[in-house]
Residue frames as qw, qx, qy, qz and C-alpha x, y, z in Angstrom:
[[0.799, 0.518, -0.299, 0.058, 0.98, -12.78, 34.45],
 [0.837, -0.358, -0.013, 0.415, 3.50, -15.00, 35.67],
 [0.129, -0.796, 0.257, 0.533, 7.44, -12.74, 35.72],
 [0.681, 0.188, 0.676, 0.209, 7.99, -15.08, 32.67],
 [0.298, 0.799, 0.497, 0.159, 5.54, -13.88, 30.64],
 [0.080, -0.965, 0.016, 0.248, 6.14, -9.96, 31.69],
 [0.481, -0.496, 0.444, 0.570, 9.85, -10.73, 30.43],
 [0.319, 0.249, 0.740, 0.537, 9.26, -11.97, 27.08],
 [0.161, 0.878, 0.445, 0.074, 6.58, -9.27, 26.74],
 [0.104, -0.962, 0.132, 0.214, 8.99, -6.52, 27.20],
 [0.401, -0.348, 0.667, 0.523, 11.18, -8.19, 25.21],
 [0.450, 0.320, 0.810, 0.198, 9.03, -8.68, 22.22],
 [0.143, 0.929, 0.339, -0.036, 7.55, -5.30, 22.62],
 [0.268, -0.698, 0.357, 0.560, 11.23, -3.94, 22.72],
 [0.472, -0.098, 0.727, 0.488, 12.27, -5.70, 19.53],
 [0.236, 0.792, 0.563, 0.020, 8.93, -4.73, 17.92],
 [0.057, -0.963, -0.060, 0.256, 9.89, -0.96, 18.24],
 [0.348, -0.565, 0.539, 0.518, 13.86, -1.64, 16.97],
 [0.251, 0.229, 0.783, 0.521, 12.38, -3.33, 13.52],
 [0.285, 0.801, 0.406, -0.336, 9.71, -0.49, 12.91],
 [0.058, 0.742, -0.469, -0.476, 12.44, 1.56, 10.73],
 [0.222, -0.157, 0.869, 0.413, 13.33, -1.64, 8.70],
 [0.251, 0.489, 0.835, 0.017, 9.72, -2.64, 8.16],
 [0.283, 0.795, 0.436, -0.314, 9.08, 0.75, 6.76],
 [0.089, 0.615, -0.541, -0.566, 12.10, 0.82, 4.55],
 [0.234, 0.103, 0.935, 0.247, 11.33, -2.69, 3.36],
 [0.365, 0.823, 0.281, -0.332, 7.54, -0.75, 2.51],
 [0.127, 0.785, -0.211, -0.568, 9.73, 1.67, 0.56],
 [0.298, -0.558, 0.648, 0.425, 11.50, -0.44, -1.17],
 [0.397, 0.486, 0.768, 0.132, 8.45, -3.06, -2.62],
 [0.312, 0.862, 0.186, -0.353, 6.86, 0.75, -3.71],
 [0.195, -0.578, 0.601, 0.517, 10.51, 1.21, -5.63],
 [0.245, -0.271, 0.876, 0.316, 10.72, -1.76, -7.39],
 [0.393, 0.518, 0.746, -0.142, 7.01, -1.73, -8.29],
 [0.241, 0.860, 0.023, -0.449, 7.55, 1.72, -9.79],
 [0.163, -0.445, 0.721, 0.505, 10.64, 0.38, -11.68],
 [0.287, 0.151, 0.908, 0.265, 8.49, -2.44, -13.35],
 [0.374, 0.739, 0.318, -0.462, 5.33, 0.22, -14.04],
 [0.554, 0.374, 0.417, 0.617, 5.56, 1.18, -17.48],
 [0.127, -0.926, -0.289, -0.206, 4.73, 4.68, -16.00],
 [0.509, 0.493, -0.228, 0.668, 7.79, 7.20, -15.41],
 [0.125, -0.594, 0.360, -0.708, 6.22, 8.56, -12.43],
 [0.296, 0.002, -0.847, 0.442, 7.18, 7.03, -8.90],
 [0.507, -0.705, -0.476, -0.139, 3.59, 6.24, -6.34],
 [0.127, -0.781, 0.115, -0.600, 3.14, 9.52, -4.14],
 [0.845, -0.527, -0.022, 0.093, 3.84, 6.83, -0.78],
 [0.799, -0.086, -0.083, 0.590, 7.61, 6.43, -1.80],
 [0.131, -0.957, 0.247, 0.074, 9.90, 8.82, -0.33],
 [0.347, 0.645, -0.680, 0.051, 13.51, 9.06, -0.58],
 [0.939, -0.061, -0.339, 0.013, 15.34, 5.57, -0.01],
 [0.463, 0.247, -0.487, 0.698, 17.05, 5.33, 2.99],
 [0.288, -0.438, 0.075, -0.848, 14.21, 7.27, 4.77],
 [0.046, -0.071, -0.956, 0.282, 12.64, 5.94, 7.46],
 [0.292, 0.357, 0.601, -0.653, 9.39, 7.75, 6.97],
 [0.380, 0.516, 0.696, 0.325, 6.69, 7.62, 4.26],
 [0.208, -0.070, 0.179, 0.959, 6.33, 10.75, 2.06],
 [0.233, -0.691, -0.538, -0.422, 2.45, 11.28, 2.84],
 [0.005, -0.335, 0.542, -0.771, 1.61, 12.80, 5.70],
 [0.450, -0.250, -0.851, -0.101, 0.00, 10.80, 8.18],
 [0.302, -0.651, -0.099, -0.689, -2.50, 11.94, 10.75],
 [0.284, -0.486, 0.582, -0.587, -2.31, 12.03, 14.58],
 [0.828, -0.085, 0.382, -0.402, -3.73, 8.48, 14.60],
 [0.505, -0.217, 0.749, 0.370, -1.29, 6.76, 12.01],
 [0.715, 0.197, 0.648, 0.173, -3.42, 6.73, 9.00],
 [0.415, 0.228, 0.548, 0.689, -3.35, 7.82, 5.64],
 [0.207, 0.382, 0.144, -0.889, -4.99, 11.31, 4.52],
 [0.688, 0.366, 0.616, -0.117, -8.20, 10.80, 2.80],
 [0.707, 0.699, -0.069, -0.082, -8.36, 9.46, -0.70],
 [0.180, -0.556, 0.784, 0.208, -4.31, 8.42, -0.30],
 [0.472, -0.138, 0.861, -0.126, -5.05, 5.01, -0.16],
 [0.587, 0.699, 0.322, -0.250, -7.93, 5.22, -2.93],
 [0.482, 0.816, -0.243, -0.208, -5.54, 7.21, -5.42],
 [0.002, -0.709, 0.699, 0.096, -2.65, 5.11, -4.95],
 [0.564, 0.113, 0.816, -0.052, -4.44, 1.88, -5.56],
 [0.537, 0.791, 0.215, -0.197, -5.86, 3.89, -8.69],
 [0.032, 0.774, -0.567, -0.280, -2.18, 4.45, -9.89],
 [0.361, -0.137, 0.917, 0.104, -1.46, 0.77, -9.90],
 [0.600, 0.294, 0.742, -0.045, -4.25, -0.50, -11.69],
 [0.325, 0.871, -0.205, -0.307, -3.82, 2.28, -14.43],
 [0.086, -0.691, 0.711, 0.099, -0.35, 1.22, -14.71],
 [0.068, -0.046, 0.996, -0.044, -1.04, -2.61, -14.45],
 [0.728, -0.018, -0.049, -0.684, -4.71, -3.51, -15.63],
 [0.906, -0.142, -0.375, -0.138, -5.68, -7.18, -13.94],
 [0.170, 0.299, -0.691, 0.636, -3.49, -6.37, -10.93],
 [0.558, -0.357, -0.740, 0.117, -4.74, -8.20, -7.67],
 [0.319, -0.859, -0.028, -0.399, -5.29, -7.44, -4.54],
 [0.713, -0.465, 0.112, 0.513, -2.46, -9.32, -2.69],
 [0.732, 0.236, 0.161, 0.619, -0.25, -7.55, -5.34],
 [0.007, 0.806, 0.119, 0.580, -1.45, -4.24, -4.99],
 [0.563, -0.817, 0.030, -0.120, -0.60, -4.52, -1.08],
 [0.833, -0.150, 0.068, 0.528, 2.55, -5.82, -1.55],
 [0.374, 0.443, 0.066, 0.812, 3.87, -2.99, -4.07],
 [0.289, -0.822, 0.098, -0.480, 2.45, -0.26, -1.37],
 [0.078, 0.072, -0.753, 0.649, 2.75, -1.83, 2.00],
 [0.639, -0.223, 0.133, -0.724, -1.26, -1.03, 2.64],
 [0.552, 0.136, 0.783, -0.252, -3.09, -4.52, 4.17],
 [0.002, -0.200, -0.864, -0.462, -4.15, -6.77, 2.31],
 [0.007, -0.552, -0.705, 0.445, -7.55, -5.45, 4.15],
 [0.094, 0.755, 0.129, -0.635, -7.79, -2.16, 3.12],
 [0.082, 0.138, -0.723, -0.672, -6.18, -3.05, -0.53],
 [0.071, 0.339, 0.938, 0.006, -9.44, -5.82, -0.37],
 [0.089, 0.560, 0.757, -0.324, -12.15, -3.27, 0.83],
 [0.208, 0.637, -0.055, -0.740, -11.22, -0.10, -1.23],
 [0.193, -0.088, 0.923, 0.323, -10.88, -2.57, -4.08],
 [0.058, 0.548, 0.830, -0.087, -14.89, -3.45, -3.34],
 [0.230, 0.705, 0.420, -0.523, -16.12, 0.05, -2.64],
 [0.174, 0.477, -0.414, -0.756, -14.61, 1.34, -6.14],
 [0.058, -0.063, -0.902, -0.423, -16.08, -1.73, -8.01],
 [0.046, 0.609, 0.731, -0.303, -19.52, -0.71, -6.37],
 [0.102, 0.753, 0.138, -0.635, -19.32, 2.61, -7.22],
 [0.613, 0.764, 0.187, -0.080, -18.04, 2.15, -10.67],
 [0.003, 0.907, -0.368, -0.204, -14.35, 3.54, -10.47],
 [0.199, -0.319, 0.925, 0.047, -12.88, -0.01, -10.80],
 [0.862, 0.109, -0.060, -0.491, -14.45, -3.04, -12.71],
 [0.744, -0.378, 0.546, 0.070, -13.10, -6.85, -12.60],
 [0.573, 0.655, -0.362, -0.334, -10.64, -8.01, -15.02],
 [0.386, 0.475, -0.747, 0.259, -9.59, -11.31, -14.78],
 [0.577, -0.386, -0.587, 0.418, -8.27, -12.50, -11.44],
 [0.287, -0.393, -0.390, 0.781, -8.13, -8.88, -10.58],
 [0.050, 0.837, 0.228, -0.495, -9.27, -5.12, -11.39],
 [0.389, 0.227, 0.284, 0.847, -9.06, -2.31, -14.17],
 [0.180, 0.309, -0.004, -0.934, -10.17, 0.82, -14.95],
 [0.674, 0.572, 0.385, -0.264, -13.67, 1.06, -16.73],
 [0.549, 0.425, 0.475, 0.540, -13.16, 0.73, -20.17],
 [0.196, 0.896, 0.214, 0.336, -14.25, 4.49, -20.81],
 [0.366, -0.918, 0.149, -0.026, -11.98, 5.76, -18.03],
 [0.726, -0.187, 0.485, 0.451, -9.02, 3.78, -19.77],
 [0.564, 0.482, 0.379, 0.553, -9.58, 5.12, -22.91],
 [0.038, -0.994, -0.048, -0.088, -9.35, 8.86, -21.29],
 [0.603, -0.766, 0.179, 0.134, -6.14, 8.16, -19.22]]
């Protein structure tokens, strides 16, 4: 790579690292404001205090989520909100739209999730427990 290039890369990758703290308060903050509009009193296990720079799971030595996080906290929402999407559901966490998309699928395969709408709910029988 020309010295060009190498500059702007180490500039890009520098800047990258200074906005990592914002981009995970701006996370916090969609999780907030989703909890505010829930009709449900209790705040999704992702949000820590505000102001924090870290998320209030604990993530494993590779960055991701501990299993079933990602599963139960997509299950919170759609409790809370029946015919919630998947772009919406990633937006109020932070999770990809990816991973909102595919756990989304495997729970509607398996049963835990059925389509309502444009988006998801609980099964009928597993609504009328909760």
């Amino acid at each position: 790579m020309s010295p060009t290039v190498d500059e702007i890369r180490r500039t890009a990758e520098a800047r990258l690292r200074e906005l990592e703290p914002v981009l995970a308060e701006a996370e916090q903050l969609r999780v907030l404001l989703a909890a505010i509009d829930a009709p449900s009193t209790t705040l999704p296990p992702r949000l820590s205090a505000v102001g924090s720079t870290r998320p209030a799971d604990r993530r494993q030595r590779d960055g991701r989520a501990p299993q079933g996080a990602n599963k139960q906290l997509i299950l919170d929402i759609v409790a809370r909100q029946p015919g919630v999407a998947a772009p919406e559901i990633a937006a109020a966490t932070g999770l990809k739209r990816t991973v909102v998309a595919s756990t989304i699928s495997r729970l509607k395969r398996v049963g835990e999730l059925e389509a309502h709408g444009r988006g998801v709910r609980l099964p009928r029988a597993a609504a009328a427990v909760a």
